[in-house]
Each structure stands twice: as C-alpha cells, then as structure tokens.
N, C-alpha and C positions, 0 to 999 in steps of 0.2 A: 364516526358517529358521535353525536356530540351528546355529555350526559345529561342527564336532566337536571333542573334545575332543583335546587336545594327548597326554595318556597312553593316548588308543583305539588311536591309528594304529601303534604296534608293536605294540600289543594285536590288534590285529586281522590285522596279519602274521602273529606266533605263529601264530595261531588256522589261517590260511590255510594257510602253509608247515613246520608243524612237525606236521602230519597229526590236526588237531584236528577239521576237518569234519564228525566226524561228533556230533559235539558242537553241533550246531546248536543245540537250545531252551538251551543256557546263554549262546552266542553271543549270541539272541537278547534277553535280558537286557542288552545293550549297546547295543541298537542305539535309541535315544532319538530319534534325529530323523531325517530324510529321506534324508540321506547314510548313514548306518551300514545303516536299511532296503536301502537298492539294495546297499551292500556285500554284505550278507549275503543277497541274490538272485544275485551273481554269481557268491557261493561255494558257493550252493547250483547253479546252474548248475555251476561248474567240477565238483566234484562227483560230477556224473550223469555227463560228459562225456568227464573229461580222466581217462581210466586208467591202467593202466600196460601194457593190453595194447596201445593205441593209442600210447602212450611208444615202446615195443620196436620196434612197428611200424614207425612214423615215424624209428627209428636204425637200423634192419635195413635199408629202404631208401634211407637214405643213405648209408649207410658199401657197400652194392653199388651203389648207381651211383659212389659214388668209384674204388673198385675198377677198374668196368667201362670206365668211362671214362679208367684210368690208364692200363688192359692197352692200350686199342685206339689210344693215342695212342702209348705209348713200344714198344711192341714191335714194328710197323709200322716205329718212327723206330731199334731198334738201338740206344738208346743212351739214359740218363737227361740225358743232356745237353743238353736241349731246351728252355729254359728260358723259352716264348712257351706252351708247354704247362703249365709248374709255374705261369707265370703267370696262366695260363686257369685252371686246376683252382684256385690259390686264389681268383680274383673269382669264380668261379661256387658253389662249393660254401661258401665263408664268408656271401657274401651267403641261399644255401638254407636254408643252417643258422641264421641270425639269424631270416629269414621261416620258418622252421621254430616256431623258440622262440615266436616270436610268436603264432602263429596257436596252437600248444598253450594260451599262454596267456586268450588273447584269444574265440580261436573255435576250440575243441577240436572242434566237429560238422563246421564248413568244411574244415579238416585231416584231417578221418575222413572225409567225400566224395568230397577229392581222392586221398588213398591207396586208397580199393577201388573207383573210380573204372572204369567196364565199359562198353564202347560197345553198346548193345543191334542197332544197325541194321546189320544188314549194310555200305551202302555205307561207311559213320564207321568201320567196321571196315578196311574197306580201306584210307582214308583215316590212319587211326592206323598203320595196317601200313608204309604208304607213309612217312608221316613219319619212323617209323624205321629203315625204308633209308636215308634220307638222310642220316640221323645216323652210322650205323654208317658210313658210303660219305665222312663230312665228313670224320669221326675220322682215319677208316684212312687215305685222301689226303694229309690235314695228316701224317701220321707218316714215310708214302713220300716227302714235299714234303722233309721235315727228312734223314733218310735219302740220296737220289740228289741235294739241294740241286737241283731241278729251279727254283726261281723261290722264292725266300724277300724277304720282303716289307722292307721298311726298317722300322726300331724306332722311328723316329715317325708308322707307321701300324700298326702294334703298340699305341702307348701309347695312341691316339686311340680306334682299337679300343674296347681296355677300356675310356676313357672315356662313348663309348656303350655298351657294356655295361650299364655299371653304372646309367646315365641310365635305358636301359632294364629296370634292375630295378628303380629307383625307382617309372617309369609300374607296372610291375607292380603291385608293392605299394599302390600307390596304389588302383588297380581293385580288390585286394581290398576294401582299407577303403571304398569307393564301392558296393561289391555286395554284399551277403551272400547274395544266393541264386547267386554264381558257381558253374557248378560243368565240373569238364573233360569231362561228358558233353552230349548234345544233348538236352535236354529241359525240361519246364515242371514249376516244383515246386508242391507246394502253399501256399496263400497266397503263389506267387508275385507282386509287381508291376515294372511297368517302371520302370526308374531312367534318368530325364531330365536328370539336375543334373551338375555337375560334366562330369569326363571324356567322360560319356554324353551330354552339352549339344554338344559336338563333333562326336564321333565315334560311331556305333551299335557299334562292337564295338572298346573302347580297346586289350582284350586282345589281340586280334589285332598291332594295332598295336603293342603294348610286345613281343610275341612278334617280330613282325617284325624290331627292332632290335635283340634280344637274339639271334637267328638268325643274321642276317647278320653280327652284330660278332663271333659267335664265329669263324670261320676265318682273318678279322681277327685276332683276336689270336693267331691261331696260325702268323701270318705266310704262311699259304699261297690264295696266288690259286685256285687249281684246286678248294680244297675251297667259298671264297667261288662259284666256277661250280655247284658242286653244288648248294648252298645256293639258288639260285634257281629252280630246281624246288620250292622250298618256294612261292611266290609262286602261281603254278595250286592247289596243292596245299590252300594255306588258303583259295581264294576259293571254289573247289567245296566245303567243309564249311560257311562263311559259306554262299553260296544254300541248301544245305539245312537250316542252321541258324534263319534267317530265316522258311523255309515253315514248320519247327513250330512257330517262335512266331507267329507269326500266326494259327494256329490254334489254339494252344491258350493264350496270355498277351492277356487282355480290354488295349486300349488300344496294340498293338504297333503294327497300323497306322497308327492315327494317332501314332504316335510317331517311324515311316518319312516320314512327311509332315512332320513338323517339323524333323526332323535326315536332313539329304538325303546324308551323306558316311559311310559305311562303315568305312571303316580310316584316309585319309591325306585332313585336310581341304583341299577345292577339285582334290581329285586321283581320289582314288576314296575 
C-alpha cells in the first residue's frame, strides 16, 4: 500500500473543513490508494450526516442543560459562592462538550440517536421520569446543603469526587468507542450484533457501570452528603431498566443468551 502523499493531507483537510464536500468527483481525483479511498468515504459519510441542523441541536441543548443546572444549584444555595458547584459545572459540562465534538465528528448518526432519543415503553418512561426526580431532588439538596451549611463535606472528598468523575467519564467514553449500536433507548437496531470484547468482556452493561460512578460522584463533588443519600435511589432504579432491558434483548439480538452465559457480571464484576 502505497502512503499518502505528504501535500494530500492539508489537501484533504481544505477539502474537508473549508465546505468543499460537495465536490466530491474532483476530490475523488486524489484519492490514488487505499488510505485517501476510506478518507473520502468518511467525508462522504460526514456529509450525509453531520449538518447544521444537528450542529444547533446539539449547542441548544447544551447550553440549557448548562443553564438549568446552574439555576437549580445556585438559587436553592442563595449565593454564586459555591464553588464545589462552579467546580462540578465545569468537570461535567467541558468534559460533554469535548464527547460532544467528538462524536459530531466521529459519529454524527450516534450523536443524532442520543439527542431525539424517546422511550417508547411505558414502564422506561417512568423509569426515565423517575431518574429525573432524582436529579432535580440531587441539585436542589446540594444548593439547600450550601445555603443552611446543613453538613458540607471536606475538600479532599470534594477533589476525590471529581477524580472519579472524571474516571467515570473516561469509562464512558470508552463504551462509546466499544459500541456503535449504543443507544439511550431500549431496543434492538437493525444489523444489530452483540459486543463481547473489551469492556463488554467484563461486564454486560459497562454503561451502567460508568453511569453509576458518574452519579454518585456527582453530589460528591458538590460537597453535600444528603443529596449523595438521594443518589442511591438511583441504584433500584437502574437495575429495574437493566431486567427489562435484558428481556428485549434476548428476544430480539440473535446470540444475547449465550453471551449472559459467558459474562455472568452485569454492572460491578464478582458483585453484581
């Protein structure tokens, strides 16, 4: 295979990022050997994919749940002077915003899943309902916690916190790159298959798992014990969508069963 050429590779950026795409059959004049081919597969992918109305999308709702999560922490707490909150809002929302860019770039269709993303089952619905009490109920706590100083936690279980945070958004990330058919609904895509390797070699749903320690570390970092008490209503709460999540795949993803028979640990290995 021959490499590419040393004057393609800004050439082929231009082409990419300065809105030349659709200039494809002249692109494709470039593409001489095996590597420029797949380039110009991906650009024709980006393309289809990566618009601007999914652009707008995916900043419309980041920039409100920045918002909404600013309101429900500092006005609860009375005061901007919170600064386990300014330190949670920045690990959580710079980290989104990186797996943001990412996935625009990378897999603009898995980024378009997760944003219009609709529980179709009743019970998932309640379940998704429920999860967001908890949130709204973590927030608000943590702000009251900061507010009456009911029990405010020590700054090196604050720091520790965020360092599992962030661990946990690493696992995250990770499960993305491990799964392309993830998605935050309950169901079986087309040509979906089961992913064994990796993460999934472990544990059957790593997701959960990364969710888990990005949940709990949040009211950690917010310094407040009461709102970590809430937080573990989440723990019932994701194991009843795992069993329902598990009966659809078994039913409708060829090879799920025996892929429960190989990896016997769910969320946390040798534990559950």
């Amino acid at each position: 295979m021959k490499l590419t050429p040393h004057w393609f590779l800004p050439l082929r950026r231009y082409f990419l990022f300065a809105g030349f795409t659709k200039s494809i059959p002249l692109m494709s004049l470039f593409c001489t050997n095996e590597r420029n081919k797949l380039f110009l597969h991906h650009v024709i992918y980006m393309k289809k994919n990566m618009t601007p109305k999914l652009f707008f999308q995916a900043i419309t709702k980041f920039l409100a749940g920045l918002v909404l999560v600013g309101a429900l922490l500092f006005v609860p707490a009375g005061t901007f002077a919170y600064w386990q909150a300014w330190l949670f809002i920045g690990i959580l929302f710079v980290a989104m915003f990186v797996a943001g860019i990412i996935l625009m770039f990378r897999n603009p269709e898995l980024l378009r899943k997760r944003l219009d993303a609709k529980e179709e089952q009743n019970e998932q619905k309640w379940v998704v309902a429920l999860s967001g009490v908890l949130f709204l109920a973590m927030f608000v706590v943590a702000g009251l916690n900061c507010r009456f100083l009911w029990w405010m936690l020590p700054n090196w279980v604050v720091y520790v916190a965020a360092g599992l945070f962030l661990l946990g958004y690493v696992l995250y990330a990770e499960v993305l790159r491990e799964n392309v058919w993830l998605s935050r609904t309950i169901e079986v895509q087309e040509h979906q298959q089961v992913v064994d390797t990796e993460l999934y070699g472990i544990v059957r749903h790593p997701m959960y798992a990364a969710t888990l320690v990005l949940f709990l570390a949040m009211p950690l970092v917010l310094a407040s014990p009461w709102s970590f008490l809430v937080m573990l209503f989440y723990i019932p709460v994701i194991a009843k969508r795992i069993r329902n999540e598990e009966v659809v795949l078994e039913q409708g993803l060829d090879g799920y069963k025996e892929y429960k028979q190989r990896v016997k640990y769910k969320v946390i290995p040798f534990i559950w």
